[in-house]
N, C-alpha and C positions, 0 to 999 in steps of 0.2 A: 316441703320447702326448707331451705339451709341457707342462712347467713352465718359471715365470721364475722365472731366476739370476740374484743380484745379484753382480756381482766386485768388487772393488777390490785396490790395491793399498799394501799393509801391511809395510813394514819392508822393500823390497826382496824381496817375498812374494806370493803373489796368493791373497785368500781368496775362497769362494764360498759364498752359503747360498742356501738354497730360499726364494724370496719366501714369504710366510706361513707358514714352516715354521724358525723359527732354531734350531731343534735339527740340522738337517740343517745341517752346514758341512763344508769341508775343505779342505784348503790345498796349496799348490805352488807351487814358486821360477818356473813363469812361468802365463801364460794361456790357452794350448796341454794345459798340463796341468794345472790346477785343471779345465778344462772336463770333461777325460777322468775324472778322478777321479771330479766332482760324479756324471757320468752312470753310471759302474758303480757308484755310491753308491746311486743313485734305482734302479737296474735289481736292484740285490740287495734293497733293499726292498720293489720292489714283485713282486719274486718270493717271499719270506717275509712274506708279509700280502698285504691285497688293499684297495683305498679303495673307498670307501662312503661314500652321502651319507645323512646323518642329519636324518629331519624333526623338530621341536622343534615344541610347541603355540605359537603366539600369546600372548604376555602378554595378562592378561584387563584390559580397561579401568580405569581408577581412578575411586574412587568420584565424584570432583568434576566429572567430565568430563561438558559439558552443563548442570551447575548456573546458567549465566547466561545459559540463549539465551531468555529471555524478558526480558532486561533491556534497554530501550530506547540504553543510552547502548551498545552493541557496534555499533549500526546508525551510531551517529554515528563512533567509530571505525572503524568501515569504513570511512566516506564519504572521512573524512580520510587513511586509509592509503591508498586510490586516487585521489584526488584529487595528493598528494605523489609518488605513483608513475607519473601520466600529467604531472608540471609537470617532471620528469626525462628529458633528453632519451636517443634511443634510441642506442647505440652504431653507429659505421660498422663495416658487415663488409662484408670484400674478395670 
């Protein structure tokens, strides 16, 4: 299992938290051992609990959404937003 830690170093200190997790932190005078810390941190946690992913419904549409697609002037901003989007040129990639 693999989480990312973010370290820095704070007062001559090195803190570490769990990326999307800032309640998971802990500290040590070097880098070597915040690492060690973090990880019997993460390993006593996830031996007392277990993660789980949780599905959540969809938000349900808003009522407005759609109210315009019979209005002729969306066709004309269209034309114009691609139009403005093909007169911009394409970036160089290596």
């Amino acid at each position: 299992m693999q989480f990312p830690i973010h370290i820095e170093q704070v007062n001559g200190h090195y803190s570490a938290v769990l990326v999307g997790g800032p309640a998971i932190r802990v500290t040590a005078p070097s880098r070597a051992e915040v690492l060690v810390r973090m990880k019997n941190e993460l390993v006593r946690r996830v031996q007392t609990g277990e993660i789980v992913w949780v599905d959540i419904p969809a938000p349900e549409p808003v009522d407005f959404v759609g109210i315009l697609k019979d209005d002729p002037t969306l066709e004309d901003l269209r034309d114009e937003i691609k139009r403005r989007r093909d007169a911009e040129p394409y970036p160089e990639y290596e």
